[in-house]
C-alpha positions in Angstrom: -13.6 23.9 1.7 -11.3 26.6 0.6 -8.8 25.7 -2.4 -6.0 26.7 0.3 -7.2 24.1 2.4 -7.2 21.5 -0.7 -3.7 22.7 -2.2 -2.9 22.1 1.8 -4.3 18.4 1.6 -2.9 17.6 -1.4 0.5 18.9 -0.3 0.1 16.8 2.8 -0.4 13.5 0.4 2.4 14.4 -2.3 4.9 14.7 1.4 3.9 11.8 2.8 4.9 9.7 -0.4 8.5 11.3 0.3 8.7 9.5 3.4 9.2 5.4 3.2 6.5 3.1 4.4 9.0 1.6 6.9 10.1 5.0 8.7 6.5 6.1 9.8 7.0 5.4 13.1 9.9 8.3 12.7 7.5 10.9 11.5 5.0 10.0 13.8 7.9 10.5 16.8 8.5 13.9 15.3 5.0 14.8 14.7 4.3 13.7 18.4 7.3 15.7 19.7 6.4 18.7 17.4 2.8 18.8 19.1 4.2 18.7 22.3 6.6 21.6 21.8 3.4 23.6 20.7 1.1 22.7 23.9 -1.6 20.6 22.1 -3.8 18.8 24.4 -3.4 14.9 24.6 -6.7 14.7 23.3 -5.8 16.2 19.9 -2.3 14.7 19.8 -4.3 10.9 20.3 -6.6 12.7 16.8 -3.6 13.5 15.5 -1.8 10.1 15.5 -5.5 8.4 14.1 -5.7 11.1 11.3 -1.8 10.5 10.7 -2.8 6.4 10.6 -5.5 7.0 7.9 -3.3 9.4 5.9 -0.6 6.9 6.0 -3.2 4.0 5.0 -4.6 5.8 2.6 -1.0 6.4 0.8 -0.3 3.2 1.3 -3.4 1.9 -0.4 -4.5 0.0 2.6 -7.8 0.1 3.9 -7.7 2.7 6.7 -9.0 1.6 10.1 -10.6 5.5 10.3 -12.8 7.3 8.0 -12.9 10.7 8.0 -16.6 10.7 9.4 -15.0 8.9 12.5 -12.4 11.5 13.0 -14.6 14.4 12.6 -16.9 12.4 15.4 -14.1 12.6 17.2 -13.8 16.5 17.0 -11.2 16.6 14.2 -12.4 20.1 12.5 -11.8 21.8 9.7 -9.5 24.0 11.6 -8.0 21.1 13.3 -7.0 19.2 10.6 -5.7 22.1 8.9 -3.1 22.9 11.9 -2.4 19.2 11.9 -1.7 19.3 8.2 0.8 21.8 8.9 2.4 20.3 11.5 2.7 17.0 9.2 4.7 19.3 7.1 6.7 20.7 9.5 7.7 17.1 10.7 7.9 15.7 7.3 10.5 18.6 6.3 12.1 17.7 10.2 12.3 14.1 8.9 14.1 15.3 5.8 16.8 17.0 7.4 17.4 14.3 9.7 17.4 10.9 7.6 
């Protein structure tokens, strides 16, 4: 791993705790919708929405109902993950502007 790719991560955690624990399912609509608009496959939008779940969990201090091993067994790769960490961005800066 890269330190882009950890400065990316750690980005991704430090957002996340920007957004309230109740309004998840408002990012995950605008992540889902944000995936959509850029042709991802159902496949990696269902990845997605786990990876988004353990991030969340993780944040949240709960224990996650994925690891990372089980995502990467699900073909969530290195490049994957770090398009999905940008579209979490993306959405969490979408969320900002709307709420």
């Amino acid at each position: 791993m890269g330190s882009w790719w950890f400065l990316m991560s750690k980005n991704v955690y430090e957002m996340l705790k920007t957004v309230p624990y109740n309004n998840v399912s408002l990012l995950a609509d605008i992540v889902t919708e944000e995936m959509q608009e850029q042709k991802f496959k159902i496949h990696d939008i269902a990845i997605m929405s786990e990876y988004l779940s353990y991030l969340i969990d993780v944040i949240g201090g709960n224990n996650p109902q994925y690891t990372l091993k089980d995502l990467r067994e699900r073909e969530l790769t290195k490049d994957k993950q770090e398009a999905f960490n940008k579209i979490i961005i993306k959405s969490i800066n979408k969320y900002h502007e709307k709420y």
